[in-house]
C-alpha positions in Angstrom: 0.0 0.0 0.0 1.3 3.8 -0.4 1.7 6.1 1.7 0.7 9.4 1.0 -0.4 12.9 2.3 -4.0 13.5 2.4 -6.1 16.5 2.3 -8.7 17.8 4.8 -11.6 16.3 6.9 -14.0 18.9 7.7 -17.6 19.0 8.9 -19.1 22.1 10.9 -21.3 20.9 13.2 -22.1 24.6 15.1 -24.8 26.9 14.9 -23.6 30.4 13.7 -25.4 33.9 12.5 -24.9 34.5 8.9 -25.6 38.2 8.6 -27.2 39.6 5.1 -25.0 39.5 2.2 -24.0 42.2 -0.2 -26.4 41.6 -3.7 -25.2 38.8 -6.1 -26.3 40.1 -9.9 -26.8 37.4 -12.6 -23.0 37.6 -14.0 -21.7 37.0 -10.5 -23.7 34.1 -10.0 -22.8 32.9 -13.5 -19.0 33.0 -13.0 -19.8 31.6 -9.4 -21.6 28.2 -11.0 -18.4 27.8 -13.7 -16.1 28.0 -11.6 -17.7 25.3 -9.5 -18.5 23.3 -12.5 -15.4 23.2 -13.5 -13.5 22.8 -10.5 -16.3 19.3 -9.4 -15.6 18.2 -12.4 -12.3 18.4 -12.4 -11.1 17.0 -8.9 -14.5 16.1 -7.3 -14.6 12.5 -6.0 -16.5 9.7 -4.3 -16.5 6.3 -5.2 -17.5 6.0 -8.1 -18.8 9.6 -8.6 -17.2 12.2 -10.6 -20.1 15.0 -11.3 -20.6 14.6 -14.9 -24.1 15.4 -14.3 -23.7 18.4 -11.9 -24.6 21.2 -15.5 -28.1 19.0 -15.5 -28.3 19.5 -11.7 -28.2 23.2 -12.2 -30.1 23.3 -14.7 -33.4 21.4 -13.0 -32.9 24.5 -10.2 -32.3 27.4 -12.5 -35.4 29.2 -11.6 -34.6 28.7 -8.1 -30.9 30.5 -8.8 -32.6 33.2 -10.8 -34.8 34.4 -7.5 -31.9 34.8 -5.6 -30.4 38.1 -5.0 -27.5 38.0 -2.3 -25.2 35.6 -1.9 -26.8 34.0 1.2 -30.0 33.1 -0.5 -27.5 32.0 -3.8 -25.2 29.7 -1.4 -29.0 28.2 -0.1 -30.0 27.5 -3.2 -26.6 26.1 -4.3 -26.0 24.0 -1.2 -29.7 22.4 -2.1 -28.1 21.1 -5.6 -24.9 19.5 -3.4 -27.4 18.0 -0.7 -28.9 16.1 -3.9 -25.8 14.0 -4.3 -26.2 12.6 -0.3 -22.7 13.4 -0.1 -21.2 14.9 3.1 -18.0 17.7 2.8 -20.4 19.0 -0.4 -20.9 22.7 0.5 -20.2 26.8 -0.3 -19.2 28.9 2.9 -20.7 32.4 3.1 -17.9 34.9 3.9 -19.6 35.4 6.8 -18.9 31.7 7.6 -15.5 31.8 6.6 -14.7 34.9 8.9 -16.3 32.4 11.5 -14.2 30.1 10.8 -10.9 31.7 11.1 -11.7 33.6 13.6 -13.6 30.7 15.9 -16.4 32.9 16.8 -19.9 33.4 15.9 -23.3 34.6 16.9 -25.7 32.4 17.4 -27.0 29.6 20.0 -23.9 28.1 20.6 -25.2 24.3 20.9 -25.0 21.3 18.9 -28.7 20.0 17.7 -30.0 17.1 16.5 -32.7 17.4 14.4 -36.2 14.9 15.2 -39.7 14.6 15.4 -40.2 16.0 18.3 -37.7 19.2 18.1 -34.2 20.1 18.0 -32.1 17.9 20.3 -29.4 19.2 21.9 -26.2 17.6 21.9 -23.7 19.9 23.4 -23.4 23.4 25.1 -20.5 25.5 23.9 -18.7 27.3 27.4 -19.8 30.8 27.7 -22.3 31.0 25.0 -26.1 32.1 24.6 -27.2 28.6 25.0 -25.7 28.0 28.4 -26.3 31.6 29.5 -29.6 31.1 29.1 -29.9 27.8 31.0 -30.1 25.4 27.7 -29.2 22.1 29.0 -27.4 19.0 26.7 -30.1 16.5 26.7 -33.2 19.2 26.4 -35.7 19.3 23.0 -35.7 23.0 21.9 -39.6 22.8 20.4 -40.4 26.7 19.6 -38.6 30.1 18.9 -41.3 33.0 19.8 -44.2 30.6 20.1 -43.2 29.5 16.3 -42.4 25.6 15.3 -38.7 25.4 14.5 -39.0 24.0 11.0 -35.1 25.2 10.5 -32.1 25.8 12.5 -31.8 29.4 11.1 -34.6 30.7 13.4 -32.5 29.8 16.3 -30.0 32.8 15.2 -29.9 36.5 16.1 -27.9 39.3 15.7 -25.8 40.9 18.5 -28.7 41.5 21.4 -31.6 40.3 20.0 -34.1 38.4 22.6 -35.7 35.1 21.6 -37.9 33.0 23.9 -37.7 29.2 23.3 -39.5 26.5 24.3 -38.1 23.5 25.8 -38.9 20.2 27.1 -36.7 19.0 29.8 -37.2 15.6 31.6 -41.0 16.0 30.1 -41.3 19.4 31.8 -42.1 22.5 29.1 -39.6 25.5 29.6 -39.8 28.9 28.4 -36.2 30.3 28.5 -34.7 33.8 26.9 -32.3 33.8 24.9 -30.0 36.6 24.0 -27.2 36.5 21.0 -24.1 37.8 21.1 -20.3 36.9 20.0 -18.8 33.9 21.8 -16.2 31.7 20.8 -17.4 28.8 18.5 -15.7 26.1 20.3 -15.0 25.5 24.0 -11.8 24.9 24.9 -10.4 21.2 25.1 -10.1 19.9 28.8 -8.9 17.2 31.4 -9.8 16.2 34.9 -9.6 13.2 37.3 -12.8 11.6 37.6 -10.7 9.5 40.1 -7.7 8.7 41.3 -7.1 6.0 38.5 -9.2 7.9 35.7 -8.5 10.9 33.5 -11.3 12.1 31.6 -10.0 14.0 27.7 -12.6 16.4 26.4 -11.3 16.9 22.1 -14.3 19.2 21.2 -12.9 20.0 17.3 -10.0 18.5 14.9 -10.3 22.4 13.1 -6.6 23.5 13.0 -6.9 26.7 15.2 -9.1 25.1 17.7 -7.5 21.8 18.3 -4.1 22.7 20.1 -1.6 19.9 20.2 0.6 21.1 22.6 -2.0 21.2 25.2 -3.1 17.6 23.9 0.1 16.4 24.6 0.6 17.5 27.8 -2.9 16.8 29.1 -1.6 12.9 27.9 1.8 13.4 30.2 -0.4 14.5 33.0 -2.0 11.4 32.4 0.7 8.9 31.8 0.2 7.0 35.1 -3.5 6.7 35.4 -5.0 3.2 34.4 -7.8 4.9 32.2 -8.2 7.6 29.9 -11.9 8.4 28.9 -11.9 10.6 25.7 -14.8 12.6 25.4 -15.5 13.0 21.3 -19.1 14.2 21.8 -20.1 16.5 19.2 -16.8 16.6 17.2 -17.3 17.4 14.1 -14.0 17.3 12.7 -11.2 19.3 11.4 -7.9 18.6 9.7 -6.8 14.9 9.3 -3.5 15.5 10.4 -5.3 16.6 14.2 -6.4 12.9 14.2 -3.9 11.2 13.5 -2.0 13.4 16.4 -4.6 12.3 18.7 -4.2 9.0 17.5 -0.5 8.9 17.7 -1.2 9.3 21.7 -2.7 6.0 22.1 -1.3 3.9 19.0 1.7 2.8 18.0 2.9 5.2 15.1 4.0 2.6 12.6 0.1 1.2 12.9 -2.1 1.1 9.7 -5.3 2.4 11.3 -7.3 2.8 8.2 -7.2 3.5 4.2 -8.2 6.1 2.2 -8.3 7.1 -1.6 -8.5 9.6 -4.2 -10.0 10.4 -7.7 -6.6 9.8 -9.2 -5.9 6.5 -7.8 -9.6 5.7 -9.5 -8.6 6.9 -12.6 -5.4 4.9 -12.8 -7.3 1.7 -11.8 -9.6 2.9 -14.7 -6.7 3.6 -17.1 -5.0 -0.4 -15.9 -8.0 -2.3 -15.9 -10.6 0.0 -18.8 -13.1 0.0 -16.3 -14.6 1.1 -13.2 -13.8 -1.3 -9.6 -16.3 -3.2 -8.5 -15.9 -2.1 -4.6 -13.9 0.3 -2.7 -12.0 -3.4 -0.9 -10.7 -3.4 -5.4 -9.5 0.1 -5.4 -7.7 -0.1 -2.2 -6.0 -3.3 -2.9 -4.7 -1.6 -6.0 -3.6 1.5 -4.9 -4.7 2.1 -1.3 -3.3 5.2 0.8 -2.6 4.0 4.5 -3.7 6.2 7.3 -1.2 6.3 10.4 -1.3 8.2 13.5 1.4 11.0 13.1 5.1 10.2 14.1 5.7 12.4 16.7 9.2 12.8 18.6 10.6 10.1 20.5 10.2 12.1 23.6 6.2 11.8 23.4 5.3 8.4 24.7 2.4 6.0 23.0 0.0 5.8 26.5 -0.6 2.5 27.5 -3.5 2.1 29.9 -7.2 1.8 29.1 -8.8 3.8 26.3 -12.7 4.8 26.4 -13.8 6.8 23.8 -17.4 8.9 24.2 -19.3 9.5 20.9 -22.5 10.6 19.7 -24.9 11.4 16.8 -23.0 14.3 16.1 -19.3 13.0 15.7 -18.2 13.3 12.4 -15.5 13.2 9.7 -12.9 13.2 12.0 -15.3 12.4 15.0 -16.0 9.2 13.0 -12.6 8.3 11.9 -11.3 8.4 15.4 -13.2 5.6 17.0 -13.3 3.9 14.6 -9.9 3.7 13.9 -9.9 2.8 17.8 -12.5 0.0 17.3 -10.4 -1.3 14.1 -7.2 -1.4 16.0 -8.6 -3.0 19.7 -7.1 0.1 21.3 -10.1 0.5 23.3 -13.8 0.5 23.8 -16.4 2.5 21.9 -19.1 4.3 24.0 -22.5 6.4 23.3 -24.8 6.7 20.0 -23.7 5.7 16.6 -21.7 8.5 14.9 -22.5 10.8 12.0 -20.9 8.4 9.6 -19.9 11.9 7.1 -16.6 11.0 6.1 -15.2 12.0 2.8 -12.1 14.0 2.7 -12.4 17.3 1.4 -11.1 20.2 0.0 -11.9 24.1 -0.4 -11.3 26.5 -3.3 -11.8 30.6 -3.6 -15.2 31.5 -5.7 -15.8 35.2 -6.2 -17.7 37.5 -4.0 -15.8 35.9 -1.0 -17.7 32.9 -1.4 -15.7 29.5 -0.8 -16.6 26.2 -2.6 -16.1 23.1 -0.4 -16.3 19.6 -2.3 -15.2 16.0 -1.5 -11.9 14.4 -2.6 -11.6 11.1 -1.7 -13.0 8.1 0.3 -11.5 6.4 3.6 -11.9 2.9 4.1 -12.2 0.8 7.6 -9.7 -2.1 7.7 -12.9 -4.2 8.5 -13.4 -3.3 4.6 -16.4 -1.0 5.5 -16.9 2.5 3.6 -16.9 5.4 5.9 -19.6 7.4 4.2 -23.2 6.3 5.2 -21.6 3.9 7.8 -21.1 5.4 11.4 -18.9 4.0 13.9 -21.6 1.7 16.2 -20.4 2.1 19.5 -19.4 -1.2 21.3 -21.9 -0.2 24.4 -24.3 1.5 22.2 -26.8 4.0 24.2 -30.0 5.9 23.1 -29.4 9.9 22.1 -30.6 10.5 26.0 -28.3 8.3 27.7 -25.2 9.6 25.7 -25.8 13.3 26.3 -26.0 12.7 30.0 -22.4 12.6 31.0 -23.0 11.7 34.5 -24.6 8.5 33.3 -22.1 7.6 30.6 -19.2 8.6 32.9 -20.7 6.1 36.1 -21.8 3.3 33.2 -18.0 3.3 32.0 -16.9 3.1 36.0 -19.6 0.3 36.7 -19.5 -2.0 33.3 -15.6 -1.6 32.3 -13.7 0.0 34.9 -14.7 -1.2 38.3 -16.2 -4.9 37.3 
């Protein structure tokens, strides 16, 4: 197998306020779709797909595009056309978004949500944000913005001191809370504590390459080098650069390991060129040209940690937060606890449009070395819990003490 550099793994999980955009006229939006076209076309990959179809795509939503006059209601209508495909990593950033982004801050509710029948889960506070100031609990159903059904995540935005009441159910008990928005850092910090004197508990809330901080990483693991267990807490990670995994990786796995294989649309297109066709199955393409995924080799100095390894997932891990565990269920490293993750795992990458907009569009495909596809497939945990049951960290934390660490 080779061994070769590979590109980002990205998915943005938070809730952020996307103030109005500047107009978008009908040439801007023209040179906005070619360049796209041409760029999908070019490099886009999944197995098996290569976007020759993506002109009749925008053609069936033309009349959609024409309606739109800034470029937050042209990147909705655009995004619409990528969610078509079922693809994940398949998306246009506002600039808006991508000032978010570098700046890891936002307005907003601050809190990870699942979206179901009965309302917006959530998932995961973010430290110091409107969500927790408000009293939003992980765990609680957010049913209602100002009386209204939520019908989409965008009502629960504001701009800097507006006041929204939601409704919330909590334990079955209905809750009207006010919230107010305001700036506050996107993503709490990472953290470590002793849940006892023979546990150390890991919170890795982002792989994004200016939130995830690998010195701190590393020493929160040197802290930890003589406890018996380590509990990772992945909850609501939604990924970040690929390189960030395989440092947290290289913490708790030998750095020579194979942990995983991934692909890209050239190693397709070589298979095609050998063989004058397409491969049957990803398990073909990888046995022909397969890229192997390693946890990074660090310096000497930085020792591989021995003890026990729990890692804590949920619905909203993904790209990253699904490669982790399963990576650490592939390898037997450790044991796999919470819901099933996102299973959003295509490597991506992201390329200047005009108007400050930013195209981001899937690369290549990762494959488990218990020959499952990422994509589509979350990582089931190996004590698998209901959405409930994995948001409430007392119970994970004391089911992890009773069933693997004190039995």
């Amino acid at each position: 197998m080779k061994n070769k550099s590979i590109v980002l793994i990205f998915v943005c999980f938070y809730c952020c306020y996307v103030s109005p955009q500047n107009s978008v006229n009908t040439s801007e939006k023209q040179k906005a779709i070619a360049k796209t076209i041409k760029k999908v076309k070019k490099e886009g990959y999944a197995f098996n797909q290569t976007f020759d179809d993506f002109e009749d795509r925008i053609v069936e939503h033309q009349k959609y595009i024409d309606t739109t006059t800034t470029v937050k209601t042209f990147v909705l209508t655009m995004n619409e056309i990528f969610d078509s495909y079922g693809l994940s990593h398949f998306w246009i950033w506002t600039p808006d978004e991508i000032k978010e982004l570098k700046d890891n801050s936002s307005f907003g509710l601050g809190a990870n949500l699942a979206k179901t029948e009965l309302g917006y889960f959530v998932t995961k506070i973010v430290d110091n944000s409107p969500a927790q100031k408000s009293g939003i609990k992980t765990g609680d159903y957010i049913i209602e913005v100002n009386s209204k059904k939520i019908k989409f995540k965008d009502l629960l935005k504001g701009y800097n001191g507006q006041v929204d009441t939601v409704s919330v159910i909590r334990n079955d008990t209905l809750l009207k809370l006010n919230i107010e928005y305001f700036s506050f850092r996107s993503f709490s910090k990472d953290s470590m504590y002793a849940l006892n004197a023979n546990t150390t508990v890991i919170t890795v809330n982002s792989f994004i390459s200016n939130v995830y901080d690998r010195r701190a990483i590393e020493s929160f693991f040197d802290k930890a080098k003589h406890t018996e267990n380590i509990i990772l807490d992945l909850r609501s990670n939604g990924g970040g650069n690929s390189e960030n995994v395989q440092h947290l990786l290289s913490m708790i796995i030998p750095r020579d390991r194979v942990c995983q294989y991934f692909m890209h649309r050239e190693d397709h297109e070589a298979f095609v060129k050998k063989h004058n066709r397409n491969p049957k199955s990803l398990i073909e393409l990888i046995n022909y040209n397969g890229r192997e995924f390693k946890p990074l080799k660090l310096k000497s100095s930085l020792k591989v940690y021995s003890g026990n390894i729990f890692v804590i997932v949920d619905e909203r891990s993904g790209s990253g937060g699904d490669v982790f565990p399963s990576c650490v269920q592939d390898v037997q490293r450790g044991k796999i606890i919470g819901n099933k993750t996102a299973g959003q795992v295509l490597s991506g990458e992201s390329y200047k449009l005009n108007n400050g907009m930013v195209l981001f569009y899937p690369t290549g495909e990762y494959l488990r070395l218990s020959n499952q596809r990422l994509e589509g497939n979350g990582c089931i945990p190996d004590k698998l819990l209901s959405r409930e049951e994995t948001a409430n960290s007392k119970f994970v934390l004391d089911l992890i003490l009773s069933e693997f660490i004190n039995n």
